[in-house]
FISEKE-940131 format. One record per residue (C-alpha): x negated, y negated, z negated; chain; residue number from 1; residue in one letter. Coordinates in nm, 2 decimals, always signed. Layout:
REM FISEKE-940131
@u:X v:Y w:Z unit:A pos:NUM code:a
...
REM end
This chain:
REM FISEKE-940131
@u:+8.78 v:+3.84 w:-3.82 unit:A pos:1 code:x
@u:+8.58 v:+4.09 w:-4.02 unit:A pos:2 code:x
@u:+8.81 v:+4.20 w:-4.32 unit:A pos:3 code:x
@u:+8.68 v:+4.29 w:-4.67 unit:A pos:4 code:x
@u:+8.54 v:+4.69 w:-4.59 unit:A pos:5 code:x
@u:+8.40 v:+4.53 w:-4.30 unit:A pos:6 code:x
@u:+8.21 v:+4.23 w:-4.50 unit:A pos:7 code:x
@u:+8.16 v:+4.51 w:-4.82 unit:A pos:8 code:x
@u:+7.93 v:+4.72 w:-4.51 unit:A pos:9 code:x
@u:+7.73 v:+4.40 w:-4.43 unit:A pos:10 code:x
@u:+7.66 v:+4.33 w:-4.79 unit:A pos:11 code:x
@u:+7.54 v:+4.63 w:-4.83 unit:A pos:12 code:x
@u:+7.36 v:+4.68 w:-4.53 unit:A pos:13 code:x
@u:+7.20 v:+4.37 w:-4.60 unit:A pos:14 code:x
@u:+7.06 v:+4.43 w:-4.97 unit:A pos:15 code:x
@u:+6.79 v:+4.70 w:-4.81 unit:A pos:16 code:x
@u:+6.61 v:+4.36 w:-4.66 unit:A pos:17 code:x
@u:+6.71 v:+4.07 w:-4.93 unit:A pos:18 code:x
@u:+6.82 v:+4.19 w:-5.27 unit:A pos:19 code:x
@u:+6.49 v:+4.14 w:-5.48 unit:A pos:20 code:x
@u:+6.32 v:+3.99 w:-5.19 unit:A pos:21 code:x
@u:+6.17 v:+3.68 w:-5.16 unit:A pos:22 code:x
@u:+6.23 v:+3.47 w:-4.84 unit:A pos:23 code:x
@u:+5.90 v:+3.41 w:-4.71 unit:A pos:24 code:x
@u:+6.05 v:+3.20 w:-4.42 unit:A pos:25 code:x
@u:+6.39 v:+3.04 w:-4.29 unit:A pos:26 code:x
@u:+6.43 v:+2.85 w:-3.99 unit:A pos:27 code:x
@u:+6.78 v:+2.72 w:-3.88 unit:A pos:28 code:x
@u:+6.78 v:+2.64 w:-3.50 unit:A pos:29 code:x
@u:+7.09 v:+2.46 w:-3.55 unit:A pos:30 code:x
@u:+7.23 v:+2.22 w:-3.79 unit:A pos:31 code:x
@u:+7.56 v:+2.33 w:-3.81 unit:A pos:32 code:x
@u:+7.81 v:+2.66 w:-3.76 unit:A pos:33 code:x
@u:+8.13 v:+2.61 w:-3.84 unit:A pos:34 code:x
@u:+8.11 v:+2.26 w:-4.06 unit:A pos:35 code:x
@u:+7.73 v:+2.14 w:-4.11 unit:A pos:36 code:x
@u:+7.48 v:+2.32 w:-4.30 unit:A pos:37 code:x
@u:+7.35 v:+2.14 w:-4.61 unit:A pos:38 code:x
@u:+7.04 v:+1.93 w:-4.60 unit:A pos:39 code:x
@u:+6.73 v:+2.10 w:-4.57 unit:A pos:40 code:x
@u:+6.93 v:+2.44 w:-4.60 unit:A pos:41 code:x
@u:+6.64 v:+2.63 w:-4.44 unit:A pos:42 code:x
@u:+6.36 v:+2.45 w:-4.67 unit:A pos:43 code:x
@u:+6.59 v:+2.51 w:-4.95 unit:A pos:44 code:x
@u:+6.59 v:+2.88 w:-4.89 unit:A pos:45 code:x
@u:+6.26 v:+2.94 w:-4.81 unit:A pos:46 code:x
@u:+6.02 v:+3.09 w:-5.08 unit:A pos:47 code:x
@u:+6.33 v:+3.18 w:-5.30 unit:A pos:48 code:x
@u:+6.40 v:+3.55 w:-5.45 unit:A pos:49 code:x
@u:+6.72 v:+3.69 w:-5.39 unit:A pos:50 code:x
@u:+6.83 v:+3.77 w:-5.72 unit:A pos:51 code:x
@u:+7.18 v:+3.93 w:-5.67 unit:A pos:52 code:x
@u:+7.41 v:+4.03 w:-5.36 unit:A pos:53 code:x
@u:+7.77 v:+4.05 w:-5.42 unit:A pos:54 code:x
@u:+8.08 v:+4.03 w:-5.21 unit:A pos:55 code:x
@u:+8.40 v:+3.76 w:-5.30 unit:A pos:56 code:x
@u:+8.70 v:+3.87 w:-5.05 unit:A pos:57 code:x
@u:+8.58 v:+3.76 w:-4.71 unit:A pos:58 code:x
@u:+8.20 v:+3.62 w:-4.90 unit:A pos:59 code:x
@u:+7.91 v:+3.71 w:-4.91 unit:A pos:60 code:x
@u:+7.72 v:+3.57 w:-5.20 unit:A pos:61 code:x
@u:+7.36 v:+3.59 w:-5.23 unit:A pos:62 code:x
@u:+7.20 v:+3.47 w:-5.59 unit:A pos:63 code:x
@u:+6.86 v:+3.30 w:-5.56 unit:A pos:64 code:x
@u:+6.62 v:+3.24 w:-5.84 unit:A pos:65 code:x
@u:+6.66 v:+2.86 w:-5.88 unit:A pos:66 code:x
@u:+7.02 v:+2.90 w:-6.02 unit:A pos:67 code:x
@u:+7.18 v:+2.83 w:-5.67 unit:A pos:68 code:x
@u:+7.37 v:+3.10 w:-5.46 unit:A pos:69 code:x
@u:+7.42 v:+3.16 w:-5.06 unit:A pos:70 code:x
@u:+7.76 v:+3.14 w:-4.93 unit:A pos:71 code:x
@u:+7.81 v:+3.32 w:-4.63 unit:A pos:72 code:x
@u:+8.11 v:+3.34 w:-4.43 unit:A pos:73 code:x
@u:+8.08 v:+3.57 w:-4.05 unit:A pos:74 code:x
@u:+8.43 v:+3.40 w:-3.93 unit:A pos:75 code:x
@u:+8.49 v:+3.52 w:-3.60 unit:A pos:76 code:x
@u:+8.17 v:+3.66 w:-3.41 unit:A pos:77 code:x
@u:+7.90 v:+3.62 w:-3.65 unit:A pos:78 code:x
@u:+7.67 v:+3.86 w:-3.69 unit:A pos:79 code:x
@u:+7.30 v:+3.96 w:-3.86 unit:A pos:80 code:x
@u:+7.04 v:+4.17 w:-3.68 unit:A pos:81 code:x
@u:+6.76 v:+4.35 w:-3.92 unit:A pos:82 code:x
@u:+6.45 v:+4.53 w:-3.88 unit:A pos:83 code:x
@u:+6.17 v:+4.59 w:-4.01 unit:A pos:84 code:x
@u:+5.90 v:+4.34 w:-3.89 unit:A pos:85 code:x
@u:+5.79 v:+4.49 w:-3.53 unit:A pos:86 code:x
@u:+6.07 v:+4.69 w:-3.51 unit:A pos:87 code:x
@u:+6.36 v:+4.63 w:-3.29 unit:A pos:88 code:x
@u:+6.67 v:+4.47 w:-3.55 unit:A pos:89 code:x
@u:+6.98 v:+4.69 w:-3.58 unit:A pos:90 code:x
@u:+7.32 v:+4.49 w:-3.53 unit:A pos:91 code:x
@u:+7.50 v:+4.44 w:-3.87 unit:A pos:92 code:x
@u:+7.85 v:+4.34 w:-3.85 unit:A pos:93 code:x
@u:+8.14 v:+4.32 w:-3.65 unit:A pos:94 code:x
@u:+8.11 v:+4.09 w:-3.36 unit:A pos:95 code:x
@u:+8.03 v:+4.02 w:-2.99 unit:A pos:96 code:x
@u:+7.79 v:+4.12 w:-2.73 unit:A pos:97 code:x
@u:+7.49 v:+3.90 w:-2.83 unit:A pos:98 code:x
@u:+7.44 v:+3.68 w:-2.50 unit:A pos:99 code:x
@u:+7.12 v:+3.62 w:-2.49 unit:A pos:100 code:x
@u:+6.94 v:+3.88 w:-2.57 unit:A pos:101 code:x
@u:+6.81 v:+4.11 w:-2.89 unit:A pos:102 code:x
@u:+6.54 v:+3.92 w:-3.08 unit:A pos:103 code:x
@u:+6.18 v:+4.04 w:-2.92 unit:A pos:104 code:x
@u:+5.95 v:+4.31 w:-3.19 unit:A pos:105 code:x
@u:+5.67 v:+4.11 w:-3.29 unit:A pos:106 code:x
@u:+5.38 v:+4.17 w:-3.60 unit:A pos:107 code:x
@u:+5.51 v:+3.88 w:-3.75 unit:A pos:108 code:x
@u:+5.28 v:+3.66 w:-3.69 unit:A pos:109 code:x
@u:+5.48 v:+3.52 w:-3.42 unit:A pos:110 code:x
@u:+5.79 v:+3.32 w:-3.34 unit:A pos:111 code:x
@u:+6.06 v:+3.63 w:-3.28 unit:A pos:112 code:x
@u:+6.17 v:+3.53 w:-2.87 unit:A pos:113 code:x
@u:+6.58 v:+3.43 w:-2.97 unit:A pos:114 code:x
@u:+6.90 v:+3.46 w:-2.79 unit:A pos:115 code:x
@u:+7.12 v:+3.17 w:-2.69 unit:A pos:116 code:x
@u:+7.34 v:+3.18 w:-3.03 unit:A pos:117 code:x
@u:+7.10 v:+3.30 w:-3.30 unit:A pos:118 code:x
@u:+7.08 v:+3.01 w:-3.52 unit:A pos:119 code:x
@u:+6.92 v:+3.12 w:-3.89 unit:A pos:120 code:x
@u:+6.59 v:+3.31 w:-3.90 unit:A pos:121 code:x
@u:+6.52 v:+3.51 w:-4.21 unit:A pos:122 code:x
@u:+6.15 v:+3.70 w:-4.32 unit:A pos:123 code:x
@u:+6.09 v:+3.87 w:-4.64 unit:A pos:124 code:x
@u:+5.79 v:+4.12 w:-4.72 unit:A pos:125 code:x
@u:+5.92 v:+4.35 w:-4.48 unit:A pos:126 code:x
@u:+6.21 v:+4.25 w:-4.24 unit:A pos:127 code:x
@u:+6.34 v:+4.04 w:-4.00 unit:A pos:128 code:x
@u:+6.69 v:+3.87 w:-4.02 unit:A pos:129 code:x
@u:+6.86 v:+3.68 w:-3.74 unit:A pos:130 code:x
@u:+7.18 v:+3.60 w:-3.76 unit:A pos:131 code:x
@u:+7.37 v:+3.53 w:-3.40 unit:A pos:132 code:x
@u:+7.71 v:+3.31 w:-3.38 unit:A pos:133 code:x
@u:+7.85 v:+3.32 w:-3.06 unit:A pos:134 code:x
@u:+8.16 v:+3.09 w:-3.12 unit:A pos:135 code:x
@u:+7.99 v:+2.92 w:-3.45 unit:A pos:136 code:x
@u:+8.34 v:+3.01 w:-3.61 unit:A pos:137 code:x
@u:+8.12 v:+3.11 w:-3.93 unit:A pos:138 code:x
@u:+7.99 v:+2.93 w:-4.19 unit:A pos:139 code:x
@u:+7.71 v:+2.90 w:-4.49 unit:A pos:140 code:x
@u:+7.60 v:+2.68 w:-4.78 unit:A pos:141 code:x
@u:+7.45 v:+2.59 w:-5.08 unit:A pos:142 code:x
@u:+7.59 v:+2.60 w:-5.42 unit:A pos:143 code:x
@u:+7.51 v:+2.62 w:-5.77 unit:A pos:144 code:x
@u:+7.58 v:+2.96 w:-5.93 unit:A pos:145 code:x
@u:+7.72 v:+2.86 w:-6.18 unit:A pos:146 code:x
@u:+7.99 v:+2.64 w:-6.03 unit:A pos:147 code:x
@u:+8.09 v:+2.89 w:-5.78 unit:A pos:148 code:x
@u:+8.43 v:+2.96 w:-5.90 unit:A pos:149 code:x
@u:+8.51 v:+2.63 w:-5.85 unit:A pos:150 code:x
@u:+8.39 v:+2.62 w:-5.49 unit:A pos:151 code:x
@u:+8.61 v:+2.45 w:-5.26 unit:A pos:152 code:x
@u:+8.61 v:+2.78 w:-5.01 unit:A pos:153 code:x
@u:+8.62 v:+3.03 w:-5.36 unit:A pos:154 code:x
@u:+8.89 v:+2.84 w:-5.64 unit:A pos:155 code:x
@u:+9.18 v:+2.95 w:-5.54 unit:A pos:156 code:x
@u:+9.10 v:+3.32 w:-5.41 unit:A pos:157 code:x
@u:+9.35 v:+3.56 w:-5.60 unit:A pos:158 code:x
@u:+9.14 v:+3.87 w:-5.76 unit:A pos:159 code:x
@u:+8.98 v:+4.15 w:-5.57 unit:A pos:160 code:x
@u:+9.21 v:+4.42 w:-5.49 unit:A pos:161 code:x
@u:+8.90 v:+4.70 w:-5.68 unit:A pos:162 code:x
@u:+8.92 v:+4.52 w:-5.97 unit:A pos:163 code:x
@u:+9.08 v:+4.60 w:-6.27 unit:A pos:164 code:x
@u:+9.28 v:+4.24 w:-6.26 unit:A pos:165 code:x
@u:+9.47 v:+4.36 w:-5.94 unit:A pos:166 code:x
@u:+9.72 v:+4.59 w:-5.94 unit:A pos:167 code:x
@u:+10.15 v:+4.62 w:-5.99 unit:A pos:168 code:x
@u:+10.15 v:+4.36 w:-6.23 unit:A pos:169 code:x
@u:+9.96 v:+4.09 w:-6.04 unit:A pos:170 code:x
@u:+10.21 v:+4.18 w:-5.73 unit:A pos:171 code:x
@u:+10.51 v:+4.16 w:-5.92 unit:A pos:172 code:x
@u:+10.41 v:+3.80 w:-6.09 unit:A pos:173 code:x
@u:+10.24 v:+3.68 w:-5.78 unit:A pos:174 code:x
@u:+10.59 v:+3.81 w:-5.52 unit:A pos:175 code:x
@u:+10.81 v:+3.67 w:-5.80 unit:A pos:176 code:x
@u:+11.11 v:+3.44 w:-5.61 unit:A pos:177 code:x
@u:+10.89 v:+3.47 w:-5.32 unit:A pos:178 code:x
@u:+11.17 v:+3.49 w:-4.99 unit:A pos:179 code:x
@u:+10.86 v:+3.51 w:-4.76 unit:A pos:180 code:x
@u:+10.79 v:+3.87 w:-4.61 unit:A pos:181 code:x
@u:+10.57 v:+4.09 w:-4.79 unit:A pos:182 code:x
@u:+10.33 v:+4.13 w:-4.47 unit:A pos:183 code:x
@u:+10.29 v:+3.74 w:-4.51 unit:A pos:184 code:x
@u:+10.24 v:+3.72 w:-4.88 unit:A pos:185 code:x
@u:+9.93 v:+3.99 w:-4.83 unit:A pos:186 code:x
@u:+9.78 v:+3.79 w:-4.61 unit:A pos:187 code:x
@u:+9.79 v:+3.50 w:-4.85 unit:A pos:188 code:x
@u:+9.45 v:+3.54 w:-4.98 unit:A pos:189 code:x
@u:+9.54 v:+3.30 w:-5.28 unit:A pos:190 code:x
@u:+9.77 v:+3.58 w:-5.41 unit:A pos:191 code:x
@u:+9.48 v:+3.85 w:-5.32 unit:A pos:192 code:x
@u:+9.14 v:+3.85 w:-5.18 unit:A pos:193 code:x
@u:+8.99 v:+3.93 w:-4.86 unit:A pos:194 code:x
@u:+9.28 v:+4.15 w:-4.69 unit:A pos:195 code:x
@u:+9.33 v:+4.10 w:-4.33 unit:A pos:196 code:x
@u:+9.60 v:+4.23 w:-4.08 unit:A pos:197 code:x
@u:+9.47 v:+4.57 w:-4.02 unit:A pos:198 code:x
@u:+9.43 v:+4.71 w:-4.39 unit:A pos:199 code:x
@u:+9.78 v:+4.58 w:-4.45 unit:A pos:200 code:x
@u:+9.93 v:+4.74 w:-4.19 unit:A pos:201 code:x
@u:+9.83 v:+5.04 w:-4.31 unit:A pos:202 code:x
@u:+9.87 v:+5.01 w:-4.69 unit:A pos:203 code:x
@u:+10.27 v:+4.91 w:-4.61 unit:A pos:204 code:x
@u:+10.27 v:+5.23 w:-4.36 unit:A pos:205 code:x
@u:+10.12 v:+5.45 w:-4.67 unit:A pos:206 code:x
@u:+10.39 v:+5.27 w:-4.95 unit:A pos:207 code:x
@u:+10.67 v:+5.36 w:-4.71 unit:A pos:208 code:x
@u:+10.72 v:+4.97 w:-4.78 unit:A pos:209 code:x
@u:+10.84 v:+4.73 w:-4.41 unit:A pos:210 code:x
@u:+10.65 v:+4.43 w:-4.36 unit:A pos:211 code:x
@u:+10.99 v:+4.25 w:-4.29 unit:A pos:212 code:x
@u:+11.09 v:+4.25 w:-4.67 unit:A pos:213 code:x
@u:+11.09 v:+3.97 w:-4.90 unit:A pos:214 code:x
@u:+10.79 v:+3.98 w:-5.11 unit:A pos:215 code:x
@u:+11.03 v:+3.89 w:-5.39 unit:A pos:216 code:x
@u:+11.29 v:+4.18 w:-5.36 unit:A pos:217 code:x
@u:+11.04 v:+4.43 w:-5.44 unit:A pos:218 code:x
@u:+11.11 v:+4.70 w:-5.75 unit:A pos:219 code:x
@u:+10.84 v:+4.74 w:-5.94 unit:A pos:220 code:x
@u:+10.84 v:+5.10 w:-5.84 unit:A pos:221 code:x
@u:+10.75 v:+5.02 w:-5.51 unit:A pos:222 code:x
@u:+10.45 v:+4.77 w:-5.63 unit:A pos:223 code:x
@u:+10.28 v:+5.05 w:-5.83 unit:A pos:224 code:x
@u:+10.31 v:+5.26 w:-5.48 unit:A pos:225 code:x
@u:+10.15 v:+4.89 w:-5.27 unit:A pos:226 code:x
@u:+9.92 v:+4.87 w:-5.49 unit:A pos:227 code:x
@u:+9.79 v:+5.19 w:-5.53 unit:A pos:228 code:x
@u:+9.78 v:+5.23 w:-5.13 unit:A pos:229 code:x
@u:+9.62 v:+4.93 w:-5.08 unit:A pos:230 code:x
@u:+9.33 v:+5.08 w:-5.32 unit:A pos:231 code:x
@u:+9.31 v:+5.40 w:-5.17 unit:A pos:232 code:x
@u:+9.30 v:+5.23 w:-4.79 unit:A pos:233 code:x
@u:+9.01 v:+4.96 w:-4.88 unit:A pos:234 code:x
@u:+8.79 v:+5.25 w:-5.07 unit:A pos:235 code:x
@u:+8.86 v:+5.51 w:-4.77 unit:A pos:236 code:x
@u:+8.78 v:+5.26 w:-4.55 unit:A pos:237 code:x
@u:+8.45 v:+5.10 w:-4.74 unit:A pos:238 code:x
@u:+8.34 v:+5.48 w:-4.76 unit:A pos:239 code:x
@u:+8.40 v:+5.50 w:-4.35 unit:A pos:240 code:x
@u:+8.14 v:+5.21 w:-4.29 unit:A pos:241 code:x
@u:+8.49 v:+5.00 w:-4.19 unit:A pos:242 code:x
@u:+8.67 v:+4.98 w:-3.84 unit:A pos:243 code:x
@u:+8.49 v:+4.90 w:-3.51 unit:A pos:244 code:x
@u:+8.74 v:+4.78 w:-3.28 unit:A pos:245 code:x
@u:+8.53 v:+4.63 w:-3.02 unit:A pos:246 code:x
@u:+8.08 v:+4.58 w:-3.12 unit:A pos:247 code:x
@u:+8.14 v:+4.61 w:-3.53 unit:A pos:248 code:x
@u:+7.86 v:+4.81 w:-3.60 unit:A pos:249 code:x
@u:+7.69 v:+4.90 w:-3.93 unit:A pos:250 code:x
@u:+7.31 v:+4.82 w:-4.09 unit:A pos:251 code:x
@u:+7.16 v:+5.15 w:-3.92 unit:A pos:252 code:x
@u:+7.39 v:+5.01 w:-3.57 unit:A pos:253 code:x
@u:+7.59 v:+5.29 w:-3.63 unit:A pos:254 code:x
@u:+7.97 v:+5.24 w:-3.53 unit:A pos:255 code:x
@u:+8.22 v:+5.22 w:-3.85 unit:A pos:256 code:x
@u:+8.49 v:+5.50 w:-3.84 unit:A pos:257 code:x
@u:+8.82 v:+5.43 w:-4.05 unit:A pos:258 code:x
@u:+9.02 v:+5.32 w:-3.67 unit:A pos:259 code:x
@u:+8.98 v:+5.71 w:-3.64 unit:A pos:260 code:x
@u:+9.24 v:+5.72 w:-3.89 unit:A pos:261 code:x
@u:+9.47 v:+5.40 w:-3.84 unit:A pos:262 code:x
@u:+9.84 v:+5.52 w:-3.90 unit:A pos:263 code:x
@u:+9.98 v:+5.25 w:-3.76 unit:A pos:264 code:x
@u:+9.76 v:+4.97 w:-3.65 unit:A pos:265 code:x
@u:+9.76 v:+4.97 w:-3.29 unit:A pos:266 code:x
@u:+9.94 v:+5.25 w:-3.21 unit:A pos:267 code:x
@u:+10.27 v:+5.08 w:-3.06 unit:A pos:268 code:x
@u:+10.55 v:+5.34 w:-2.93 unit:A pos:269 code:x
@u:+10.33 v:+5.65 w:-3.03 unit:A pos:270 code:x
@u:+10.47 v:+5.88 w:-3.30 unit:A pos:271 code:x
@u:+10.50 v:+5.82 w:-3.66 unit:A pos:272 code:x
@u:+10.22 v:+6.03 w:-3.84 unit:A pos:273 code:x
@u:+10.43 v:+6.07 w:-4.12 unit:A pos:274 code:x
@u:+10.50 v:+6.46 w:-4.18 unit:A pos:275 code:x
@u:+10.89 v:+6.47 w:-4.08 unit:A pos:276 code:x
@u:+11.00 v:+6.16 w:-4.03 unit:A pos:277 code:x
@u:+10.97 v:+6.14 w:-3.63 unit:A pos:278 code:x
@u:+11.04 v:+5.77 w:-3.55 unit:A pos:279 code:x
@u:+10.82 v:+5.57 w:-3.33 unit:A pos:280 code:x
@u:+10.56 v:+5.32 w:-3.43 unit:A pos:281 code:x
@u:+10.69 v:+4.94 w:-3.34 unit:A pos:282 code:x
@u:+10.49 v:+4.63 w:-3.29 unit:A pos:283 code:x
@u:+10.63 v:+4.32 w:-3.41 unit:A pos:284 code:x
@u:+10.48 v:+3.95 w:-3.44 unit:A pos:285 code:x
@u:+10.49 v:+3.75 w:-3.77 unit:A pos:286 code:x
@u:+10.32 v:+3.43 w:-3.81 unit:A pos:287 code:x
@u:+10.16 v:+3.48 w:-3.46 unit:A pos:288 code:x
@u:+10.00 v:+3.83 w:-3.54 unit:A pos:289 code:x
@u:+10.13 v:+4.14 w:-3.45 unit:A pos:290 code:x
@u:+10.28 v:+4.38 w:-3.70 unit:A pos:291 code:x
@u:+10.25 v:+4.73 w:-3.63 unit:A pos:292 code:x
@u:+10.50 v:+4.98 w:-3.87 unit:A pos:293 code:x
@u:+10.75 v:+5.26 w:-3.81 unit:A pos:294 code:x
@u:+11.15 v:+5.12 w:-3.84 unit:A pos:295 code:x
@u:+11.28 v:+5.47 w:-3.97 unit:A pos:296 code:x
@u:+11.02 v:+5.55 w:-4.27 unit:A pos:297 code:x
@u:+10.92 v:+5.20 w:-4.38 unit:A pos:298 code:x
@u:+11.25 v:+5.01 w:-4.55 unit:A pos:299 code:x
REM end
């Protein structure tokens, strides 16, 4: 699943083709991904302006101008293709081989030719959005702006870990008692938003911290160091496009490049890249996922 520098490069890739841009024609082919889509979703959409396009953790939010807001969520293999109307669409997000083929180049005027799992069709003034779902693990849906912080997918998401309401403090309050392992407690995205397996990985490798310690038994010391790593790993790898580890790609279809400098993730029994500690990277499996650290620097 798409973690939050992955989701942060679709948002963005995606504002070129919707922010300010009014939907000059939806068509669902389906009426459901992951749970149903609401009534007359593509009706709904169509002929509004996208107003604003932010990102909440694993979300993307699009504003329209009637006071309601598109939730997105890419889950497992979903994906949007964009181009410019009669140009081939670029792949935008991390996913699978599309199936059934790339949507045909038209003038517009025509119904795009679709692959077997491209199940929402977007125009505006100038592109073309499909978005393509092999296992319909994602999901989307209608809800007023104003009551999205209340939504039953958004209430209880802790803050965003670039915000100014994240940092030691929030760890310390949110880990206090806590026996469960810090590696668990990251992943809880009630205590912080939108981090995934690989970004924690590395942030415990950079704070020297073992993802087999009790959230709890943390000294503040070491939760300015989290903290602070897992900033500096989410901006480097936002500014990398994110990680393509299998067809992620970016709006342009260019590949993302922060698995180019993965210190841990995925690099079972291979060196630590730590400068003098020489231990060996291990791969462990907590709550069914696995854990990748070095035993000798990370305590």
């Amino acid at each position: 699943m798409p973690e939050l520098p992955e989701v942060e490069t679709v948002m963005r890739g995606l504002a070129p083709a919707l922010l300010e841009q009014r939907i000059e024609r939806a068509e669902a082919y389906r009426a459901d991904l992951r749970w149903p889509l609401p009534d007359r979703f593509a009706e709904r959409l169509q002929g509004r302006r996208v107003i604003g396009l932010t990102r909440r953790s694993k979300y993307i939010l699009a504003a329209l101008d009637d006071g309601w807001s598109w939730l997105i969520h890419l889950g497992m293999t979903g994906r949007f293709s964009v181009g410019a109307r009669g140009v081939a669409a670029a792949a935008l997000g991390r996913f699978v081989h599309r199936t059934g083929g790339e949507a045909a180049t038209s003038d517009g005027a025509d119904a795009p030719e679709r692959g077997t799992h491209d199940h929402l069709l977007l125009e505006t003034a100038g592109h073309r959005l499909l978005y393509n779902d092999v296992r319909r693990f994602g999901a989307m849906d209608l809800c007023p702006t104003a009551a999205l912080p209340t939504h039953r997918l958004l209430a209880a998401i802790g803050p965003e870990p670039l915000s100014d309401a994240f940092g030691a403090a929030h760890l310390a309050a949110a880990f206090a008692g806590k026996t469960t392992s810090v590696k668990a407690a990251l992943l809880d995205q009630r205590i912080v938003a939108g981090l995934g397996n690989i970004y924690v990985c590395e942030a415990l490798w950079r704070s020297e911290i073992s993802p087999k310690r009790a959230a709890g038994g943390l000294s503040r010391r070491r939760l300015e160091a989290l903290a602070a790593a897992i900033r500096a790993v989410l901006e480097e790898a936002i500014e990398a496009g994110g990680s393509s580890l299998r067809d992620y790609r970016q709006a342009d279809g260019a590949m993302g490049y922060f698995q180019h400098a993965f210190a841990v993730y995925g690099r079972a029994e291979r060196p630590c890249l730590r400068a003098g500690c020489g231990g060996e990277v291990s791969r462990i499996v907590q709550g069914g996922r696995s854990s990748f650290y070095c035993p000798k620097c990370q305590r």
